[in-house]
C-alpha positions as CSV (number, residue, x, y, z in Angstrom):
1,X,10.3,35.3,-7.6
2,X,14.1,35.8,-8.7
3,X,15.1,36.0,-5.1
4,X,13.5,32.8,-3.9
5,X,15.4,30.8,-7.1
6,X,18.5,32.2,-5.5
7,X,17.5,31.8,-1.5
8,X,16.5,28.0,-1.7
9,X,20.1,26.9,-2.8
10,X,21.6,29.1,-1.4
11,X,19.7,28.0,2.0
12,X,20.4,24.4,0.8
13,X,24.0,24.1,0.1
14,X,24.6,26.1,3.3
15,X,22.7,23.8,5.7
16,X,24.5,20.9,3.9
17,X,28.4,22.6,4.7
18,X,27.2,22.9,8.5
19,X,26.0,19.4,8.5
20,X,29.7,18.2,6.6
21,X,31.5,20.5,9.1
22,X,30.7,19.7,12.1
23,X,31.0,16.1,12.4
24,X,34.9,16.1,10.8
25,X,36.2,18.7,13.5
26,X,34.7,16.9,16.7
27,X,37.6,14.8,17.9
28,X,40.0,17.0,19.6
29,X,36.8,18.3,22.1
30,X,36.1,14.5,22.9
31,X,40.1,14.5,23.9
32,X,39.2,18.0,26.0
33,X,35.8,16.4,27.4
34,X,37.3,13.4,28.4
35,X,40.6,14.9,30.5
36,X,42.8,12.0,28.7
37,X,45.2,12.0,25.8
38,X,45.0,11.0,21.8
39,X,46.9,7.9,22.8
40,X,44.0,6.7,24.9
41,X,42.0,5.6,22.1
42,X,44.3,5.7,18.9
43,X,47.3,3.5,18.5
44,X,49.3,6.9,17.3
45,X,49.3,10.2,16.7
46,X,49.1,11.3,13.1
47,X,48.4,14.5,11.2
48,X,45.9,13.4,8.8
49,X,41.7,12.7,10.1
50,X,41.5,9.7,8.1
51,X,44.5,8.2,9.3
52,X,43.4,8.7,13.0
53,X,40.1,6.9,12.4
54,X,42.4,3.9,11.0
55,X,44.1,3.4,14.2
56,X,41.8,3.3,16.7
57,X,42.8,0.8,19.8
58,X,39.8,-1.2,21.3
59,X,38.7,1.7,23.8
60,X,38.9,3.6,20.7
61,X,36.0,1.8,19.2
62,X,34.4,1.1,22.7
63,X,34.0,5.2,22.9
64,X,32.7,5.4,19.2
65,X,29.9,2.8,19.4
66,X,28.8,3.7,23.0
67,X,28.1,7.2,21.8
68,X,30.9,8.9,22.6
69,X,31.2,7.7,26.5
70,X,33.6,6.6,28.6
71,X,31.5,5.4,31.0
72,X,31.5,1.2,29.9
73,X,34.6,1.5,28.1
74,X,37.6,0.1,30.4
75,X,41.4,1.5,29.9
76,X,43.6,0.4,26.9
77,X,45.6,-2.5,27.7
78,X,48.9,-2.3,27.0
């Protein structure tokens, strides 16, 4: 009975990290997937996650709310 006190949240706060990490590392494999630079969808290049969701150009957007895909998302205009 001790061990299943232990397992359960254990189990629990483990499934919960995977969940956490894998959606914040994602965005350099879209840039990979994709064949095109960081420049295509974000304004600039910056060091910090949050600071690279802020500056997202209007393809940028296009590519998050078509679920990740190019495919009705034109070319930044510049």
């Amino acid at each position: 009975m001790s061990t299943l006190k232990l397992t359960i949240p254990a189990a629990v706060l483990l499934a919960g990290f995977s969940v956490c990490i894998s959606t914040s590392y994602g965005t350099p494999e879209f840039a990979k997937k994709e064949k095109k630079s960081c420049v295509f969808c974000h304004a600039k290049v910056a060091s910090d996650k949050a600071e690279m969701a802020k500056n997202l150009t209007n393809t940028g957007t296009c590519y998050k709310d078509n679920a990740h895909s190019l495919a009705t998302c034109g070319a930044p205009k510049k």
